[in-house]
C-alpha positions in Angstrom: 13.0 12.3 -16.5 14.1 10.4 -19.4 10.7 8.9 -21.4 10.6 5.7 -23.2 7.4 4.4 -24.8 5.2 3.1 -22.5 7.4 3.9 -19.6 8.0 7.1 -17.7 11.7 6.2 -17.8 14.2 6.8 -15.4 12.9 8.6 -12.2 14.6 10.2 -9.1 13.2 10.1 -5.8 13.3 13.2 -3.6 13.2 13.7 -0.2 10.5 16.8 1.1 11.0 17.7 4.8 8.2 19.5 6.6 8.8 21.2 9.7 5.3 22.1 11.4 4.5 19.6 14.3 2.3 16.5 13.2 -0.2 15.4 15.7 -0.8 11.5 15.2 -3.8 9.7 16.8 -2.1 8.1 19.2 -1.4 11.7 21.5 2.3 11.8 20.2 3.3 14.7 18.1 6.2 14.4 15.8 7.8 17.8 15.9 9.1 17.5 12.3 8.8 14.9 9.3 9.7 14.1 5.9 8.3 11.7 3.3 10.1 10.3 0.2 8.5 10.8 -3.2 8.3 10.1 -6.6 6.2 12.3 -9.4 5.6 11.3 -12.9 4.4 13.4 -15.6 3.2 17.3 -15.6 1.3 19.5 -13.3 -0.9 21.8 -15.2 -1.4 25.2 -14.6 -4.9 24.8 -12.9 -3.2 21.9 -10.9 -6.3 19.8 -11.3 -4.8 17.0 -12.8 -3.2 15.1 -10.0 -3.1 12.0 -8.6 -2.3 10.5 -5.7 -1.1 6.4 -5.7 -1.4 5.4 -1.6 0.8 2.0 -0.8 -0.2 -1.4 0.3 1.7 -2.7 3.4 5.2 -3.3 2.2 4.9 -1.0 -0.6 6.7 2.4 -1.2 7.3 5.4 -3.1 8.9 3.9 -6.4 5.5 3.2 -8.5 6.8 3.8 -11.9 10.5 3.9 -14.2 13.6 2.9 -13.1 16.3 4.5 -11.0 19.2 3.3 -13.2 19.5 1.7 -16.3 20.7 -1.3 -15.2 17.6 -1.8 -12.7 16.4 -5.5 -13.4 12.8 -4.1 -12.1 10.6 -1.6 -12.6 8.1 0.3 -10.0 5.5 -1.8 -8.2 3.0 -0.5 -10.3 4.6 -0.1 -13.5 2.3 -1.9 -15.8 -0.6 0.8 -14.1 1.4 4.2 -14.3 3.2 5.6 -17.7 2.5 7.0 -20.9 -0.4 5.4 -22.7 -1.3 3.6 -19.1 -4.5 3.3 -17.4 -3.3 6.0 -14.7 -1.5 7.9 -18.2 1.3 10.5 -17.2 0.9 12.5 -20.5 -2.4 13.3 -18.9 -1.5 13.1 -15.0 0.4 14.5 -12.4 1.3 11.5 -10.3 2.6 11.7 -6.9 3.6 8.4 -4.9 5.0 8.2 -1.7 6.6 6.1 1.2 4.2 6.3 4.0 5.5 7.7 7.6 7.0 4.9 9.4 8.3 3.1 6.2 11.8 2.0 5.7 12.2 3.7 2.3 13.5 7.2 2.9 10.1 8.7 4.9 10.5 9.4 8.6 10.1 5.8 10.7 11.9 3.7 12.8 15.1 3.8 10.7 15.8 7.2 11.4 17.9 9.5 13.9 15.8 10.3 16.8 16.7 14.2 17.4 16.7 13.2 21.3 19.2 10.3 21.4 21.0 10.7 18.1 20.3 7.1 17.2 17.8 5.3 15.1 14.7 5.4 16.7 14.0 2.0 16.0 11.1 0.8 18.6 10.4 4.5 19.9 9.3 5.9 16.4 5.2 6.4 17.3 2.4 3.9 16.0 1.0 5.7 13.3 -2.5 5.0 11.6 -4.5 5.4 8.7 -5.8 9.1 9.6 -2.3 10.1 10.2 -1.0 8.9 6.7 -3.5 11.2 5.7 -2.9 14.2 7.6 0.6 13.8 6.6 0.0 13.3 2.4 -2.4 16.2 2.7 0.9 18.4 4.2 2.6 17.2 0.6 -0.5 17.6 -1.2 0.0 21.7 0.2 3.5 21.6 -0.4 2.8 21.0 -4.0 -0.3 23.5 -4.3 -2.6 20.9 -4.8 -5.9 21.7 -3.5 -8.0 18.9 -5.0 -6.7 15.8 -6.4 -8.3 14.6 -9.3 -7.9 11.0 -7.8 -6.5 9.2 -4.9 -5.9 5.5 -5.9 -4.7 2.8 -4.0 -5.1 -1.3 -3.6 -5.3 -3.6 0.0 -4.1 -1.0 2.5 -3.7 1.7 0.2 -7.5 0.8 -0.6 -8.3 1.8 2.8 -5.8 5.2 2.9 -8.8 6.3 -0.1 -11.3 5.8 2.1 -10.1 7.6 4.8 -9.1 10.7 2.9 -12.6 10.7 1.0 -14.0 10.9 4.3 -11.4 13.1 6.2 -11.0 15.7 4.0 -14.0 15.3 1.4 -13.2 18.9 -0.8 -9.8 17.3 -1.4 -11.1 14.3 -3.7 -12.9 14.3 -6.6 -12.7 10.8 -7.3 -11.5 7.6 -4.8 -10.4 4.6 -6.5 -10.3 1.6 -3.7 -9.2 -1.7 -5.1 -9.0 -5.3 -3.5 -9.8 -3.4 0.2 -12.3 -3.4 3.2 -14.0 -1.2 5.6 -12.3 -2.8 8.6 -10.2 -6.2 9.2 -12.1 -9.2 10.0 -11.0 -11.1 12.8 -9.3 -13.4 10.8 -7.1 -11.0 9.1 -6.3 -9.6 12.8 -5.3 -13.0 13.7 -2.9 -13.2 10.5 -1.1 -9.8 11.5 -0.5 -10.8 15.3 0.7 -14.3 14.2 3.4 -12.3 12.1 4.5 -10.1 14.5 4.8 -12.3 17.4 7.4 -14.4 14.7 9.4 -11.1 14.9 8.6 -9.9 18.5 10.0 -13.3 19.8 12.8 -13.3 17.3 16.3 -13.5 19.7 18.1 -10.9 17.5 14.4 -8.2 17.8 16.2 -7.1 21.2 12.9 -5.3 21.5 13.0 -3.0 18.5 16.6 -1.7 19.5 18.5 -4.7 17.2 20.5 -2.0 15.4 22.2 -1.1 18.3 23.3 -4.7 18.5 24.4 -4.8 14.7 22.0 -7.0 14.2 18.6 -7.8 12.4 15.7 -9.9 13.3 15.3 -11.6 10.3 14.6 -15.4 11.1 11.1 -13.4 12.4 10.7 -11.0 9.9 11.2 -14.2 7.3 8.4 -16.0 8.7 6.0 -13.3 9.1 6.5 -12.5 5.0 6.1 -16.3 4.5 2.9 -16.4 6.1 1.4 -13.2 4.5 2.8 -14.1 1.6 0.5 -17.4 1.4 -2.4 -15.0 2.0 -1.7 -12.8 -0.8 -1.9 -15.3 -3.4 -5.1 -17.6 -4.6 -5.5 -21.5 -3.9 -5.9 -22.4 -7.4 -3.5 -20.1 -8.5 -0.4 -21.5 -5.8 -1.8 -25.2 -7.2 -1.3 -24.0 -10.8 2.4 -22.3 -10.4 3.6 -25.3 -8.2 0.8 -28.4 -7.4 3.1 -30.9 -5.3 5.7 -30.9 -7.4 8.7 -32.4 -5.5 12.5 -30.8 -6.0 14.5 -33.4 -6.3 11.9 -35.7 -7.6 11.4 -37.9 -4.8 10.7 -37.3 -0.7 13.7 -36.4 1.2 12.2 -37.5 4.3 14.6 -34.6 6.2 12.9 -30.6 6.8 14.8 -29.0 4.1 13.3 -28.3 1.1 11.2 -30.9 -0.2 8.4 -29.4 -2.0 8.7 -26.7 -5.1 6.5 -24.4 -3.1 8.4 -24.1 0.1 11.7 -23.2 -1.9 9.4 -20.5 -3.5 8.5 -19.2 0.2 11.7 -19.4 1.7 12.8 -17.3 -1.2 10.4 -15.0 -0.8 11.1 -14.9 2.9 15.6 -14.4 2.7 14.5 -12.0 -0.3 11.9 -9.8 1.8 14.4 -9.7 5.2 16.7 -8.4 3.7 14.6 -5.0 2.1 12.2 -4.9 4.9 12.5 -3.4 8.0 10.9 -5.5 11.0 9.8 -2.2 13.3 8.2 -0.9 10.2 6.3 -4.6 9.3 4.8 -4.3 12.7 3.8 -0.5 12.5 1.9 -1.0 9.1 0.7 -4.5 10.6 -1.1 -2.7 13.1 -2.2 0.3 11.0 -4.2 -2.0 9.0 -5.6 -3.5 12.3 -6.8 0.0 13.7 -8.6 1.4 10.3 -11.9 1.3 11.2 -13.7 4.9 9.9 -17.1 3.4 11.0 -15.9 3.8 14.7 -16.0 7.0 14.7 -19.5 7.3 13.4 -21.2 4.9 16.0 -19.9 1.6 14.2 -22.1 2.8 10.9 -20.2 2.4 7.8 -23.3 4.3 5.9 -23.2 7.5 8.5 -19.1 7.7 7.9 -19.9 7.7 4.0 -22.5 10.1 4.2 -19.1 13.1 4.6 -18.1 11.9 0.9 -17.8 13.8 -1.7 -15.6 12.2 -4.2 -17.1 9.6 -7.1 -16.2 6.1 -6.2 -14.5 2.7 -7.9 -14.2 -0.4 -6.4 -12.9 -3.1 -7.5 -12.4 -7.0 -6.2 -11.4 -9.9 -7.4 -12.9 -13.7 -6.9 -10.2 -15.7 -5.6 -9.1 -12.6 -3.6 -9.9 -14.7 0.2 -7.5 -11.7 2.0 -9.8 -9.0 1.4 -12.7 -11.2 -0.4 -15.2 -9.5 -2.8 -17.8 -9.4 0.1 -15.9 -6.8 1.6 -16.3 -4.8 -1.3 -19.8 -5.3 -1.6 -20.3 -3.9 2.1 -18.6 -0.7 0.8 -20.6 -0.7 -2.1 -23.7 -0.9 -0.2 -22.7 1.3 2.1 -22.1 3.9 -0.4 -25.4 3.5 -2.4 -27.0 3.8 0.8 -25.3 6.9 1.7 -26.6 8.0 -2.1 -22.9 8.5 -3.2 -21.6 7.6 -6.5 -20.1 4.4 -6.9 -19.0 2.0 -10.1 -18.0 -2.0 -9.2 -15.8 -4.2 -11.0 -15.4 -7.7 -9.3 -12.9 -9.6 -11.6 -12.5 -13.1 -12.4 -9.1 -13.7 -11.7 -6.7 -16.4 -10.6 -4.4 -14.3 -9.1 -5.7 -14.0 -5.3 -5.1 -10.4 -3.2 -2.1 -9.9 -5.5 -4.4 -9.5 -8.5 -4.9 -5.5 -8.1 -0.8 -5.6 -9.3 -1.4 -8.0 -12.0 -2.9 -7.8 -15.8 -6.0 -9.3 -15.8 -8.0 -7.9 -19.1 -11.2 -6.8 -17.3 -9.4 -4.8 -14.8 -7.4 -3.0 -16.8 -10.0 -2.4 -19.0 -12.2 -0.8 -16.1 -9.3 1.2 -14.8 -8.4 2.4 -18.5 -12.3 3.5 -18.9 -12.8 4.8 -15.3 -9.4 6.9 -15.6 -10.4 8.1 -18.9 -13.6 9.6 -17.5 -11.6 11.5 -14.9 -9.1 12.7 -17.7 -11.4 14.2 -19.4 -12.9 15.8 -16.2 -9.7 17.7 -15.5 -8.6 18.2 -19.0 
């Protein structure tokens, strides 16, 4: 790993196979799996200094550094993972990964089914929350990793924390959950079903099987990043970035671009298609609709907290209408009433759902303070 100031440089991704059979929640077992990681920084010998970065839906296992020198962007979470960082590698072992069923180098629907020798495409299993735990606490073994010092992760990733604070309680000293929820509301349901019916109906989805056809749904898979894409970022913020300012100066009166924001969207759409694979968008789609840890605890949020072990952070952010602050505050409350320990930040920001990958001062602030606390812990 070659270091630069600031940066953890340039990284490699490697590919760990596990071959004991994963049960998944859903009554399949996958008799073998393997996820794709990246690590950054040192293990120490009492291998108490790791942590653990969990994905948000289209996320993946490249968090930090570049691949090559001539990448023209970093990790998805560079500005929160490096030397001198809020989640600092010259005190951390960090691990991320590409959740089962991605489309980044972990086991999903883009890889050989063992029975049929082709991609399994449609027939890879629905996987949930739990079982993206079950499966990181396989690599947390693999790498000898008994307890982590801190399992971090924003939106979906958010919710992975959760999950593993309650699943496996000895395993997590500290949870960091950022811009999450205990559960989708019914509007965020709603969202996810709207966006994978664009890809479900799409002519080319050939119903999940489009490689076989040499082919790729992406006129759905566009529309469903278009859509969640709007939900990711603020009002004020999309109004600041692009108000109604026109392209070419003047109505068009045709359906093409007219409007500076709906060339931004279609970008973002073409871009995301062409990266993105659709089987996975639906699998992690309906991942986030199944989390609910409460269910298993008679629908009460404070009874599934009451198995926690770890020390909490949470932190929202205003304009944030995806997963809103009052979701936060119900885990909040549901932890103080548990009698866990908990610290909230709710930021001011402009940045909408996106903010947990942005700069805002008073979040990185909290994250430099709260990570300093658990450096020092494990030092």
């Amino acid at each position: 790993m070659n270091k630069k100031s600031g940066s953890v440089g340039l990284v490699k991704p490697q590919l760990i196979a596990f071959e004991e059979a994963l049960p998944l929640q859903n009554g399949q077992v996958l008799p073998r799996f393997e996820l794709m990681v990246e690590t950054y920084g040192q293990l120490n010998a009492a291998k108490s200094n790791a942590i653990l970065i969990c994905h948000a839906l289209s996320g993946h296992h490249h968090v930090a550094g570049k691949h090559h020198e001539n990448d023209k962007h970093s990790g998805w979470w560079d500005n929160m993972v490096g030397p001198g960082k809020p989640i600092d590698t010259e005190r951390f072992f960090v691990v991320g990964l590409n959740n089962l069923g991605g489309c980044h180098g972990s086991s999903g629907p883009l890889s050989i089914n063992p029975v049929t020798g082709k991609p399994y495409g449609a027939d890879f299993p629905m996987v949930t929350v739990k079982d993206w735990v079950h499966s990181q606490a396989r690599l947390a073994d693999y790498f000898g990793i008994e307890q982590w010092a801190a399992i971090v992760g924003g939106s979906l990733g958010g919710m992975q924390t959760m999950q593993w604070a309650i699943d496996l309680p000895e395993r997590v000293r500290h949870a960091i959950i950022i811009a999450s929820a205990p559960k989708l509301s019914t509007q965020n349901i709603a969202f996810n079903d709207v966006a994978r019916q664009a890809i479900l109906t799409d002519p080319d989805f050939h119903a999940g099987h489009y490689s076989e056809y040499e082919t790729l749904p992406r006129r759905g898979l566009r529309i469903a990043r278009m859509m969640g894409h709007i939900t990711y970022l603020s009002e004020d913020g999309l109004g600041h970035k692009f108000g109604r300012q026109l392209r070419h100066g003047d109505y068009q009166f045709n359906y093409d671009v007219n409007f500076e924001v709906e060339s931004y969207l279609r970008y973002q759409g073409d871009k995301f298609a062409e990266i993105f694979d659709a089987n996975t968008y639906l699998l992690m789609t309906k991942a986030l609709d199944y989390f609910d840890p409460a269910s298993d605890y008679q629908d009460c949020l404070q009874d599934a907290f009451q198995r926690i072990q770890a020390q909490c952070f949470v932190a929202s952010f205003s304009t944030d209408w995806r997963f809103s602050p009052e979701r936060s505050h119900e885990i909040v409350r549901a932890l103080i009433a548990a009698e866990k320990s908990v610290q909230y930040l709710e930021v001011q920001s402009h940045h909408g759902h996106d903010a947990f990958l942005m700069e805002d001062e008073a979040y990185m602030r909290g994250m430099y303070a709260y990570l300093d606390k658990v450096a020092k812990e494990v030092a």
